[in-house]
N, C-alpha and C positions, 0 to 999 in steps of 0.2 A: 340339298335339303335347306331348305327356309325356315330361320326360328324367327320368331316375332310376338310382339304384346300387344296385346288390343285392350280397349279399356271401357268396361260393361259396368254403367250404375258405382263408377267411381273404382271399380276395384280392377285389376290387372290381371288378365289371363294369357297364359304361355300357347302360343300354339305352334304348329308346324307344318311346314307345307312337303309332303313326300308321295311320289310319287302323282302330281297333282290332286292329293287327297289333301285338306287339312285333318289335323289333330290337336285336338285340346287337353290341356290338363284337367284330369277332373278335378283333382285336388281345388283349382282355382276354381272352380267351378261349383263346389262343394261349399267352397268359402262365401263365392257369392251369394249363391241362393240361402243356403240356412245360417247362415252369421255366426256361425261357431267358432268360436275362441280355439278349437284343436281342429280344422278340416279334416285333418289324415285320420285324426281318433276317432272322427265321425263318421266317415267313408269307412273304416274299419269295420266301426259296430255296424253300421248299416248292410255293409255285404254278411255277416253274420247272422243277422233277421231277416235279411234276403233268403239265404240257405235252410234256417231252422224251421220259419213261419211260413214259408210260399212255397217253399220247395225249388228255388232256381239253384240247382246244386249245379248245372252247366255254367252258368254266371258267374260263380264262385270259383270253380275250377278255372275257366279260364282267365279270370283276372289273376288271379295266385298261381 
C-alpha cells in the first residue's frame, strides 16, 4: 500500500494506492470543493440529504 499527498488548488489530499486503484479522502476532498470550516460536518449532513431528499439509501448504507 502506497499513501501519498497531492496538492489540488493549494490544499492537500491523502490518497492511496491499493491494489493498483487509487483512493482519495473525501473528507479532503469535501474541504476542497466547498471551503467548509467542518469538512466531516459537511460530508455528514450532506450524506443525510443524500438519504432523506433523493432517496440514495444504498449510498448512505454503504458509507456508514
Amino acid at each position: 500500500m502506497v499513501h501519498e499527498l497531492i496538492v489540488f488548488e493549494g490544499n492537500n489530499i491523502r490518497r492511496t494506492l491499493y491494489n493498483n486503484e487509487w483512493y482519495f479522502s473525501v473528507i479532503d476532498i469535501v474541504q476542497t470543493l466547498s471551503e467548509s470550516k467542518n469538512a466531516r460536518r459537511y460530508w455528514s449532513d450532506l450524506k443525510i440529504q443524500l438519504k432523506e431528499q433523493e432517496g440514495f439509501i444504498e449510498l448512505y448504507e454503504k458509507i456508514v
